[in-house]
N, C-alpha and C positions, 0 to 999 in steps of 0.2 A: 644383125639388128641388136643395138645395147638392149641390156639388162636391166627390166627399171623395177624389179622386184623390191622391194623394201624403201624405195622411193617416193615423194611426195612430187605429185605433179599440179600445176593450175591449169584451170582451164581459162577459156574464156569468156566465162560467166563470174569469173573470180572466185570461183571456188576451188579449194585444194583437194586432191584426192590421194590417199595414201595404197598405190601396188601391194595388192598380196598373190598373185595368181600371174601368169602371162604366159601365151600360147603364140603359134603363129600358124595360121591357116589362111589352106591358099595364095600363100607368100606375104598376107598384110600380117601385123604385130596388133592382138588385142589382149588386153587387160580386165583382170576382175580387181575394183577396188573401192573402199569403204572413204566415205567423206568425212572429211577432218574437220574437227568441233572450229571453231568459229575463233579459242583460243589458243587455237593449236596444239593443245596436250590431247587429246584422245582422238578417239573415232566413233560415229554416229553409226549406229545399226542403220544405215541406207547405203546399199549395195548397188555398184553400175559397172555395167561391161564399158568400159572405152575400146576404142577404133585409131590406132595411128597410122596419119597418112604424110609422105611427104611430099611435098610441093617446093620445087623451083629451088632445092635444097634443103627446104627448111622441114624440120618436121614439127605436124599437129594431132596433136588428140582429141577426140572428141566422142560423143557418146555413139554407141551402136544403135543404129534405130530398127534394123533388118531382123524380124522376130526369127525367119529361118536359121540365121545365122550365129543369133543369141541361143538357142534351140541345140543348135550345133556345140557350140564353144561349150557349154552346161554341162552337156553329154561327154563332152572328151576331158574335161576337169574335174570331172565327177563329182558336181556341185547339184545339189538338187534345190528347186524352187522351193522357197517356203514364203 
């Protein structure tokens, strides 16, 4: 699985999200990352786990919606909720 640590990803909603974090459990690749300002120079204190999945070669990311699983990844990153 690439390395998207320090990387800007979009999704698609059109928003950027800048990798600070990435684990892989239970063989998918998930990401902790902070949403990038609107003019692209910084980062907004709003924090999301993504989920990449790939399909039919391509790969997407997308948000974690599986609170168990968010629950999990927190724990082994050792990121506590605030």
């Amino acid at each position: 699985m690439e390395n998207r640590i320090n990387q800007v990803v979009e999704l698609e909603n059109g928003k950027e999200y800048y990798i600070l974090k990435q684990a892989v459990y239970s063989g998918d690749n998930y990401f902790v990352a902070a949403e990038v300002t609107e003019d692209g120079e910084d980062l907004k204190e709003n924090f999301s786990i993504l989920h990449e999945s790939k399909e039919n070669g391509e790969s997407f990311i997308e948000f974690e919606r599986d609170p168990k699983t968010i629950q999990i990844l927190l724990k082994h990153l050792n990121i506590k909720e605030g």
